[in-house]
N, C-alpha and C positions, 0 to 999 in steps of 0.2 A: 582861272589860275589859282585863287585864294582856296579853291575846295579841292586842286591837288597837294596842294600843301597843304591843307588840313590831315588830307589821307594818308600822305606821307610821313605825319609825325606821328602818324597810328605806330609804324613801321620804325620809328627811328629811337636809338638806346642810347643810354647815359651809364658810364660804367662810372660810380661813386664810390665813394668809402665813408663804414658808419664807423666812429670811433666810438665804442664801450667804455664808458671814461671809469667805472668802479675796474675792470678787468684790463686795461691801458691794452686796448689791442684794437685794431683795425682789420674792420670786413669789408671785403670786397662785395659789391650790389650792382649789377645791371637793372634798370628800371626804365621806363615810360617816362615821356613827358604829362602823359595824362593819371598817371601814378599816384595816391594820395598817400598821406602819410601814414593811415590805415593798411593801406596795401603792402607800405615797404616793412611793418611789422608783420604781416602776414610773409615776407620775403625772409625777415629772421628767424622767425617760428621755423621755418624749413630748415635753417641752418641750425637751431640747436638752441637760439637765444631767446630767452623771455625777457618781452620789452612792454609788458601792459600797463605798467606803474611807471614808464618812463616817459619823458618825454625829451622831444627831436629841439635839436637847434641849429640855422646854419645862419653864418656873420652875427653872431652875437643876437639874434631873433630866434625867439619861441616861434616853431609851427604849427598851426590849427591843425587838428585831424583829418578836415576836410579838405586841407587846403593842397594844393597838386604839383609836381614839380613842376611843372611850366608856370604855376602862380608864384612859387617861393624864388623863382628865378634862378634854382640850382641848374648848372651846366657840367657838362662832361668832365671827369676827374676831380667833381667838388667832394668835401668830406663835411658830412654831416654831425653833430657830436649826439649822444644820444645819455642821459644822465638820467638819474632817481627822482623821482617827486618828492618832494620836502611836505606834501601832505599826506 
């Protein structure tokens, strides 16, 4: 049972929004549970947005580049904020 459910959330999506906080605008992102946070910049580069010098935050936590959305415990119609590095 634990390994159709593994396979399953191969298959299963998370429709999110990253907010641009210098540009106050919200993107819509379908993503993976197995997704990193590497991936979902690769997901904005398609749309238009360069995000290399930025980084992701969601509940008031920085997330790791590695870290996945099923680690950061983001869930369906979460909104991520996505801001400048201050170095």
């Amino acid at each position: 049972m634990e390994t159709l459910r593994r396979s399953l959330s191969r298959w299963k999506r998370y429709h999110i929004k990253v907010h641009l906080a210098e540009d106050d605008v919200l993107l819509p992102l379908t993503v993976r549970p197995t997704d990193n946070m590497m991936d979902l910049r690769a997901h904005l580069v398609r749309e238009g947005v360069t995000s290399w010098k930025k980084t992701f935050y969601y509940n008031a936590r920085q997330l790791g580049e590695h870290e996945t959305v099923k680690e950061a415990k983001i869930q369906n119609g979460s909104v991520l904020l996505l801001v400048s590095d201050e170095r």
